[in-house]
C-alpha positions as CSV (number, residue, x, y, z in Angstrom):
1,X,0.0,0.0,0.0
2,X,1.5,3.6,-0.7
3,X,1.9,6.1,2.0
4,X,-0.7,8.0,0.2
5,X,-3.0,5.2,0.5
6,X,-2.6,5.0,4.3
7,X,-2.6,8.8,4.6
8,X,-6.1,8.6,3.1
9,X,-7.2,6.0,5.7
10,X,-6.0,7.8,8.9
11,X,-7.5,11.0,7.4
12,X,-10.2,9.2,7.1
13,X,-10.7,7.9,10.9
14,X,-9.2,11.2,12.0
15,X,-12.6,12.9,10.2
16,X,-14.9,10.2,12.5
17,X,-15.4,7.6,9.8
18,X,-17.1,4.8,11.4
19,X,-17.2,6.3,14.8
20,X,-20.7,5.4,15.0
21,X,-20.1,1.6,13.7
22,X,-19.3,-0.2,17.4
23,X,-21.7,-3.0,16.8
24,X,-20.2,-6.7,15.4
25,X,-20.8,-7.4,12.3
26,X,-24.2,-9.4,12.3
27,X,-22.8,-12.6,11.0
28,X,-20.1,-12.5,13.7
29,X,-22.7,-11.9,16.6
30,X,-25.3,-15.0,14.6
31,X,-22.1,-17.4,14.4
32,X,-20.3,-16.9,17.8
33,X,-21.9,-19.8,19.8
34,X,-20.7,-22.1,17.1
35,X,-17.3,-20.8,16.5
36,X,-14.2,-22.4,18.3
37,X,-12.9,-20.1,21.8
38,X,-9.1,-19.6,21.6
39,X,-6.9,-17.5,19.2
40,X,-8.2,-15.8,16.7
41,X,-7.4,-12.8,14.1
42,X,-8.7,-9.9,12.6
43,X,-8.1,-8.9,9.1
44,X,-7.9,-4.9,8.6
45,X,-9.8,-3.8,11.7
46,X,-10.3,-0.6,11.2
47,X,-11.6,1.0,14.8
48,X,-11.9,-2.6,16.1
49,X,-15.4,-3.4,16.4
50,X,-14.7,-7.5,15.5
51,X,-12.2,-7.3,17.7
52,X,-13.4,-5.6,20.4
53,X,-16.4,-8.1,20.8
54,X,-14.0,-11.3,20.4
55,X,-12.3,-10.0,23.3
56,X,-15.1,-9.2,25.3
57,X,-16.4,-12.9,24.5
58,X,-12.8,-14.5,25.8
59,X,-10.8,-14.7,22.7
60,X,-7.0,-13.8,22.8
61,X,-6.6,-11.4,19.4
62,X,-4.8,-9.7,17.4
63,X,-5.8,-7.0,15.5
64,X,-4.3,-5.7,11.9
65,X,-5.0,-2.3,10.3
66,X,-2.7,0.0,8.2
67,X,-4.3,2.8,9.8
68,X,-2.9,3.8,12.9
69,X,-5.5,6.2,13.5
70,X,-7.9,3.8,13.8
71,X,-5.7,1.5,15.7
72,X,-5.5,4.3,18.1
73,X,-9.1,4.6,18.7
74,X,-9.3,0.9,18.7
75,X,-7.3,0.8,21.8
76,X,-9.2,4.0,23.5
77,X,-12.1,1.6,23.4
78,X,-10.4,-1.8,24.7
79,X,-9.4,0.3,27.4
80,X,-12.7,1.6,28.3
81,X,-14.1,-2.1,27.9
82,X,-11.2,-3.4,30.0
83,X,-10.1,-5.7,27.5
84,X,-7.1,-6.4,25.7
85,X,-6.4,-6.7,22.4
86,X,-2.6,-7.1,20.3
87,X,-2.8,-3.8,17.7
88,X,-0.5,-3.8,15.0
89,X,-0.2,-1.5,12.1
90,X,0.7,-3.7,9.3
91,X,0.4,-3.0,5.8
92,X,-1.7,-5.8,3.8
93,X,-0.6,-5.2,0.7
94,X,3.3,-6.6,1.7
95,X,3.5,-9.9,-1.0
96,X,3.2,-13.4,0.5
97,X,1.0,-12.7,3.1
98,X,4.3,-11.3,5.1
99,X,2.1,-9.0,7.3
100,X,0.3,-11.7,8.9
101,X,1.9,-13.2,12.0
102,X,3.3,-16.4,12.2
103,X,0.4,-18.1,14.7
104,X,-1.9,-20.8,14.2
105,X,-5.7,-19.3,15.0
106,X,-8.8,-20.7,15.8
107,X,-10.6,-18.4,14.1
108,X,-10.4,-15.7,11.6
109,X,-12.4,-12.6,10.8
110,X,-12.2,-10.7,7.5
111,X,-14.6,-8.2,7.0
112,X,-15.0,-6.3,3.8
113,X,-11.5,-5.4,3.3
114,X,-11.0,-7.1,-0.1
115,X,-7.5,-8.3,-0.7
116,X,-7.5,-11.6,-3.3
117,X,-3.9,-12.2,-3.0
118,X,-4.2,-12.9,1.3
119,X,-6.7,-15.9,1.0
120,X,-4.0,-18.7,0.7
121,X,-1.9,-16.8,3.6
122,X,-5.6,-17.2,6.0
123,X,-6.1,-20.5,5.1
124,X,-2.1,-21.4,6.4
125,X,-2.8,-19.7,9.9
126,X,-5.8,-21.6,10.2
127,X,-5.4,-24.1,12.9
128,X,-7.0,-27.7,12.0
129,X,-10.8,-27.5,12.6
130,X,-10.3,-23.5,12.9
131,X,-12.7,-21.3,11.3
132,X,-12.5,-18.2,8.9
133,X,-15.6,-15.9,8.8
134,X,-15.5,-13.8,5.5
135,X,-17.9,-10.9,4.5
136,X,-17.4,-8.9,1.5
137,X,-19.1,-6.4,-0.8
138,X,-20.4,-8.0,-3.3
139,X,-20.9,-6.4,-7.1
140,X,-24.2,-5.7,-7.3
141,X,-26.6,-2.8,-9.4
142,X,-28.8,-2.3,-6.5
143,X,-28.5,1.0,-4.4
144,X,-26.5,-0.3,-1.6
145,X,-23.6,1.4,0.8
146,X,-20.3,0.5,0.3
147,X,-17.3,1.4,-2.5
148,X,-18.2,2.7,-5.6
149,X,-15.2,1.1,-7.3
150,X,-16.2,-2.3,-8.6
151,X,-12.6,-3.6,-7.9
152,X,-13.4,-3.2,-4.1
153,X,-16.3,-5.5,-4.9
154,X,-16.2,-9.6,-5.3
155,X,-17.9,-11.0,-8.1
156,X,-20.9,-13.8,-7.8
157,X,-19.3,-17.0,-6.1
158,X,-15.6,-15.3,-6.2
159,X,-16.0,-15.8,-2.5
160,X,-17.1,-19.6,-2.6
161,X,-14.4,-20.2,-5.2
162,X,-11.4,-18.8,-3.5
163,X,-12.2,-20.8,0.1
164,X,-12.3,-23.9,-2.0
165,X,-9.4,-25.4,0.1
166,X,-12.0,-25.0,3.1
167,X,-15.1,-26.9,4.1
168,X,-18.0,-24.5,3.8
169,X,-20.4,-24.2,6.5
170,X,-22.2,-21.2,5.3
171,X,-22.2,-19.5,2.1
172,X,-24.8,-16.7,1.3
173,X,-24.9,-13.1,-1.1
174,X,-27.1,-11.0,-1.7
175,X,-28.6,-7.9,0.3
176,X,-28.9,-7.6,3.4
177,X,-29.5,-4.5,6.2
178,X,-26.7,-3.9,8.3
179,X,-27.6,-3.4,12.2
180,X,-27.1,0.2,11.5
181,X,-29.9,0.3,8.8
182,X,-27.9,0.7,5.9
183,X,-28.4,-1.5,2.7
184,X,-25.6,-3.4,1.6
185,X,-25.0,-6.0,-1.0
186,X,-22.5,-8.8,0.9
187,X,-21.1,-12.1,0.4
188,X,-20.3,-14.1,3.5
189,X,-18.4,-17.4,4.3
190,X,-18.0,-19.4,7.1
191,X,-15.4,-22.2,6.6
192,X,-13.3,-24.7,8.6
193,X,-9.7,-25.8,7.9
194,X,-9.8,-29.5,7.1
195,X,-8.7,-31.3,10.1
């Protein structure tokens, strides 16, 4: 990622983007009593809100974001939850997955940060039997929230097809409304390492 990309980001959260956004993502807070307790990641954070509940639901995680704005207010908010979380500022875009740490998880988040290239690198640091939870935009010509730019945007069953080293337990797109009321067109996994 270029400086100029991460200078947009922490402008960005340094305007309040997202300040308003400190609910899970719904298919996090539907799948939690089935997902495995122990280690897990998330993918591009942003201000933590994945995160944030993983912790306050007994997971050990780290947390990755480029932004260290919003890695900032992420841990403002563990420390007003009393919880802790591992925040580093790592830039996704390094080849080979090189950004990820080097731990086996039990479960994954990545949340509509789309990155093609890190799939592979996930399903390594997936522990045997460990989960990844994937929700992206999905290309769509309905009036939804979300990028504009079509490349920021996975095509029909781009999702399915690039967890096909995983067993899929859940596989959906289309629209859905977002807790905060917003319309958005998604796709979401939920996938186990073989094991």
């Amino acid at each position: 990622m270029s400086g100029a990309e991460r200078d947009k980001w922490n402008e960005r959260y340094r305007d309040g983007a997202y300040e308003t956004r400190a609910h899970p993502t719904a298919l996090l807070s539907e799948w939690l009593p089935r997902l495995p307790v122990g280690r897990a990641l998330d993918v591009a954070c942003g201000a933590g809100r994945n995160a944030l509940y993983l912790a306050a639901n007994g997971y050990g995680v780290d947390a990755l974001d480029v932004s260290d704005v919003a890695l900032a207010r992420a841990k403002r908010s563990a420390e007003e939850r009393g919880v802790d979380v591992d925040w580093i500022c790592a830039d996704l875009d390094e080849p080979r997955g090189a950004a990820l740490p080097r731990v086996d998880y039990d479960l994954i988040i990545w949340v509509r940060y789309i990155h093609r290239d890190l799939m592979p690198y996930l399903v390594e640091r997936l522990r045997p039997g460990g989960v990844l939870l994937c929700e992206q935009h999905l290309l769509t010509e309905a009036t939804v929230a979300g990028p504009r730019n079509p490349a920021f945007r996975l095509a029909p069953g781009e999702l399915e097809l690039m967890a096909r080293d995983l067993q899929v337990l859940h596989y959906n797109e289309g629209p859905i409304v977002d807790p905060d009321g917003r319309a958005v067109a998604l796709a979401q996994l939920v996938a186990t390492a073989p094991g």
